[in-house]
PLY file of the C-alpha trace (Angstrom):
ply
format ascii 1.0
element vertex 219
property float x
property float y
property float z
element edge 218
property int vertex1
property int vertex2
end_header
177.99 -8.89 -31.76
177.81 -10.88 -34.81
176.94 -14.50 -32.33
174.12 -11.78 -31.01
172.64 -11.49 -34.54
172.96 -14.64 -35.77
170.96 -15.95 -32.85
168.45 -13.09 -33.00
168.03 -14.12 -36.69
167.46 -17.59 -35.44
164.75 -16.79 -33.16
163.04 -14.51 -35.71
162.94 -17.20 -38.09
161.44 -18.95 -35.90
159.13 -16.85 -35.48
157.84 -16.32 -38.89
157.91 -20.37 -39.18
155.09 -20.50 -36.35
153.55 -17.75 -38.09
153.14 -19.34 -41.48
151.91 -22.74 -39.57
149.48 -21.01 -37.82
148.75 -19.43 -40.80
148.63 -22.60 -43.27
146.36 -24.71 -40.36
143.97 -21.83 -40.35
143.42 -21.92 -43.77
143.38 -25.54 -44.02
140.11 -25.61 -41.32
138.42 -22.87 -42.99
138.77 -24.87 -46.30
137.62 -27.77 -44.57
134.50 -26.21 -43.32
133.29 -24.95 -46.46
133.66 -28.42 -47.71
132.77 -30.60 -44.88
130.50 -28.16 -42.02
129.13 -30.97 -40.25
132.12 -32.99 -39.61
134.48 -29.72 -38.99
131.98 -27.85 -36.39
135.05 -25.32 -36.06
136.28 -21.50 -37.91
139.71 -22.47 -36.12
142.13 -25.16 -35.13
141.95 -25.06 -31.04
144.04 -22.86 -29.11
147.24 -24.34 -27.31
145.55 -23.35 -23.80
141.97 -25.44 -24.90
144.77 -28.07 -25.83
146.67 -27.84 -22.80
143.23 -28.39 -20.72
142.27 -31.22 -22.52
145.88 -33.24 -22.02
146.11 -32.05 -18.77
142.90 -34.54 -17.74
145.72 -37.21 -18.19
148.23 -38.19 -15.26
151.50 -38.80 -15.21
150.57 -42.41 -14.25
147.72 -42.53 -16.53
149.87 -42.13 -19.49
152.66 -44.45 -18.82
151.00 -47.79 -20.37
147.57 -48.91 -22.06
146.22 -46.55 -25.73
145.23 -43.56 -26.37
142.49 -42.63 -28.31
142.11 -39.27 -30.24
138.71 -38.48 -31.92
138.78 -35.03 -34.72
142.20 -34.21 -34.75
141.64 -31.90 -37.00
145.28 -29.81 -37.62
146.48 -31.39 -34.47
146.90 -28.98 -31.45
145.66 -31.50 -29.22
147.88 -34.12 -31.00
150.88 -32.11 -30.07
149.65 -31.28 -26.26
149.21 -34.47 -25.33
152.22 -35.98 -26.85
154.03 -33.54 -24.52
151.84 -34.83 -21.98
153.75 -37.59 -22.23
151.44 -39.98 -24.47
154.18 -42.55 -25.94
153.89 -41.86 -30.30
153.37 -45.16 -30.36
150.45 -45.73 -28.03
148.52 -42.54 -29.88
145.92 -43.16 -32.27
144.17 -40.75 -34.08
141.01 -40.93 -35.88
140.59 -37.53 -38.54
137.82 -38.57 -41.40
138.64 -35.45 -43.54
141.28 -36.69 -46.14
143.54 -33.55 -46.24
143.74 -33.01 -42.34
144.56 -36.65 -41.80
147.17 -36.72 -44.24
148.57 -33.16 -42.49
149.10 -34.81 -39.23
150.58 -37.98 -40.61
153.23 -35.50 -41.91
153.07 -33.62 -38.68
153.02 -36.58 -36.43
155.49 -39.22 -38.35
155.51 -41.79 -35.85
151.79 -41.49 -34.41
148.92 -43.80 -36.30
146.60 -41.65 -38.09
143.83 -43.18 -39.57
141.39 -41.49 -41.75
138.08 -43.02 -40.30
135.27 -41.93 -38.77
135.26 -42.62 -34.90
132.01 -44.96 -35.02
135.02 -47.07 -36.84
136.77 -47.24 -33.45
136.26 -50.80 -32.73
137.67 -52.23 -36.09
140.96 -50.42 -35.42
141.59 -51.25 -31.86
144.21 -54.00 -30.37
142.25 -55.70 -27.79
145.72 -56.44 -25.83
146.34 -52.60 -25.11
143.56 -51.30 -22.89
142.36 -47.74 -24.44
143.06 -45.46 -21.43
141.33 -42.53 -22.44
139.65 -41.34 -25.14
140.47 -37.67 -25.99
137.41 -36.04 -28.70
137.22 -32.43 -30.45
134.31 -33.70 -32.49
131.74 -31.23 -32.98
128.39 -33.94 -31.90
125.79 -30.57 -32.32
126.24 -31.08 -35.75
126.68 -34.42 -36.73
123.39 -36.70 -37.49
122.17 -37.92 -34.59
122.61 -41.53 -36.01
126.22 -40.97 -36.04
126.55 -39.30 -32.52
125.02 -42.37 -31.25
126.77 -44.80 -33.05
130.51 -42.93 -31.44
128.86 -42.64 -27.88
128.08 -46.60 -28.91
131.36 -46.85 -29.44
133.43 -44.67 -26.64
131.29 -46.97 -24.41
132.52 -50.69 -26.03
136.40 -49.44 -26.77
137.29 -47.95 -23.34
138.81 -50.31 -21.11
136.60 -50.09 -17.20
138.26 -47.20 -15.16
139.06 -45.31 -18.18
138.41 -41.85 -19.16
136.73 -39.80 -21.99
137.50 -36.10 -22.60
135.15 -34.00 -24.98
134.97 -30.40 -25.08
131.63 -28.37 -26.25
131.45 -24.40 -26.87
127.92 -24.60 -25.20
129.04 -23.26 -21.96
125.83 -23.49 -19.99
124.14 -26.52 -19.07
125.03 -30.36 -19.07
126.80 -31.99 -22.26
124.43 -34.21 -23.75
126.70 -36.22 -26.02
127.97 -38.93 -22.77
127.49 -42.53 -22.96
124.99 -43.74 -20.56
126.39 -44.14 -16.95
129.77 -42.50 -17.69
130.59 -40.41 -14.54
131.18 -36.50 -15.16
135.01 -36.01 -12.68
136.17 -32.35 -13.78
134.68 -29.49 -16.11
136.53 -26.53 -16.47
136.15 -23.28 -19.01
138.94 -22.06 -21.35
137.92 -18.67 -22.07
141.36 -18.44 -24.61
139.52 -19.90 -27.45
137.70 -18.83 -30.34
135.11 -19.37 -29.23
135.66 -19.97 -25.58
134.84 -23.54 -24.35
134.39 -25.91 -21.60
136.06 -29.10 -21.52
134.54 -32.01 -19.25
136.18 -35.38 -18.68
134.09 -38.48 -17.79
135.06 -41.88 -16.58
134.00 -45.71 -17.20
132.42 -46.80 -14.35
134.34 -50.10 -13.25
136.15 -50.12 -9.63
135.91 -46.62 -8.98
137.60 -46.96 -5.90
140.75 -47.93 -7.65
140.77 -45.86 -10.93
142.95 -43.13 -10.94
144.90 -41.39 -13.87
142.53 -38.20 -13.89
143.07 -34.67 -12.25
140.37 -34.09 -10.53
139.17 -30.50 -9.25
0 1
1 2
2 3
3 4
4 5
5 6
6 7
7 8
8 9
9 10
10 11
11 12
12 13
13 14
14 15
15 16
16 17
17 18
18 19
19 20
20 21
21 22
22 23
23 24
24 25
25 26
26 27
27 28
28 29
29 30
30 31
31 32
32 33
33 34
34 35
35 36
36 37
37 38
38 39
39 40
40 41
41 42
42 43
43 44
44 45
45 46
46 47
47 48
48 49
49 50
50 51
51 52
52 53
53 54
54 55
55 56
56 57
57 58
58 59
59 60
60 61
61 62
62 63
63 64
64 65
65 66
66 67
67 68
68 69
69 70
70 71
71 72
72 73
73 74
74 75
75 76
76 77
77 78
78 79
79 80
80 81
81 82
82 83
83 84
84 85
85 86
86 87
87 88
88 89
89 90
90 91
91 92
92 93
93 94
94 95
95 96
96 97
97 98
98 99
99 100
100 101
101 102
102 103
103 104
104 105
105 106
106 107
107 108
108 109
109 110
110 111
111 112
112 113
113 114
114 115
115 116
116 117
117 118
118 119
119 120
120 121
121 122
122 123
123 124
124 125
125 126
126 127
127 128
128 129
129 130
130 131
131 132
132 133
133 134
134 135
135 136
136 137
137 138
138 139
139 140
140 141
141 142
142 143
143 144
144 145
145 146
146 147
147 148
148 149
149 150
150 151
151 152
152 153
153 154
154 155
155 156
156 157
157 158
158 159
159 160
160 161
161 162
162 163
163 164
164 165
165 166
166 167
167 168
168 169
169 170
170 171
171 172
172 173
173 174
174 175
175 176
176 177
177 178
178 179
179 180
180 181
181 182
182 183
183 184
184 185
185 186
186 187
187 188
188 189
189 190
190 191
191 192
192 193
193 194
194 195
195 196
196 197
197 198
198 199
199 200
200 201
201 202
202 203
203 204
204 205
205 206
206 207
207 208
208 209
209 210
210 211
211 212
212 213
213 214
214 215
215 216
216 217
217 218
């Protein structure tokens, strides 16, 4: 009896630990979008199954070798998804210009290299001997200038190795995402209605060999 409630104790403090995260990284975006609306886009972190969708664009064998390239981190739920994806720590780097997020998912994310940059910064930051694999964004582009939108697309285009595959999500549902660099191919698009708000997530690859790229999940 007593092993019973010392584990039930466990999992309810547990419980209220995932609670007060939630809690704290809720806060901490709300915060951030009263200071910073145009570079936060978002009333809440995104949920683990708009997460989930976005990591699960990445393969198995996609995943194994080359860097990774995450664009708004913002508390990190994507962070966390696709380091259980199977993105090495080490081969994950993260790009989160607001000052008190990036400095959250350094604590977070220990061994993962957050930098607090904007992404039209990508190139500087990059080691030309590890081919960027993907680039993973939760950037909100329908509200940043369009100078800067184009300068990122500019630079999603330059730091993606050939083959290689960029995955953006947008809460505009209907129509075709405008924010693509030109001649990126469109492979998958797929709603995730458990969001606030819901969204679609659409991954796009580098045209190259396309015979020969692979890496993506493809509907």
């Amino acid at each position: 009896m007593g092993a019973n409630r010392g584990h039930g104790g466990s999992v309810l403090f547990n419980f209220t630990q995932s609670v007060k995260r939630l809690i704290y990284q809720e806060l901490l975006m709300l915060k951030e979008l009263v200071r910073h609306p145009r570079d936060i886009g978002a009333i809440s972190p995104s949920s683990g199954a708009l997460a989930a969708e976005m990591a699960s664009a990445l393969s198995a064998s996609l995943v194994e070798s080359g860097t990774f390239i995450e664009l708004g981190a913002g508390t990190g739920p994507v962070t966390k998804a696709l380091l259980g994806r199977g993105v090495k720590p080490g081969s994950l780097l993260v790009f989160e210009k607001s000052e008190i997020l990036a400095g959250c998912l350094s604590k977070r994310f220990p061994d993962v290299r957050v930098l607090c940059r904007g992404a039209e910064e990508m190139g500087r930051h990059v080691d030309d001997k590890s081919p960027v694999r993907a680039i993973i964004s939760s950037l909100p582009f329908r509200s940043l200038p369009a100078d800067v939108s184009g300068a990122i697309m500019s630079e999603i285009a330059k730091v993606l190795a050939p083959g290689g595959f960029y995955v953006q999500f947008t809460y505009a549902l209907m129509g075709e995402m405008p924010f693509v660099p030109a001649g990126f191919i469109k492979v998958r698009s797929r709603f995730v209605l458990l969001n606030i708000p819901p969204a679609k997530v659409e991954v796009f690859r580098k045209p190259e060999a396309m015979d020969r790229a692979e890496g993506v999940e493809a509907d």
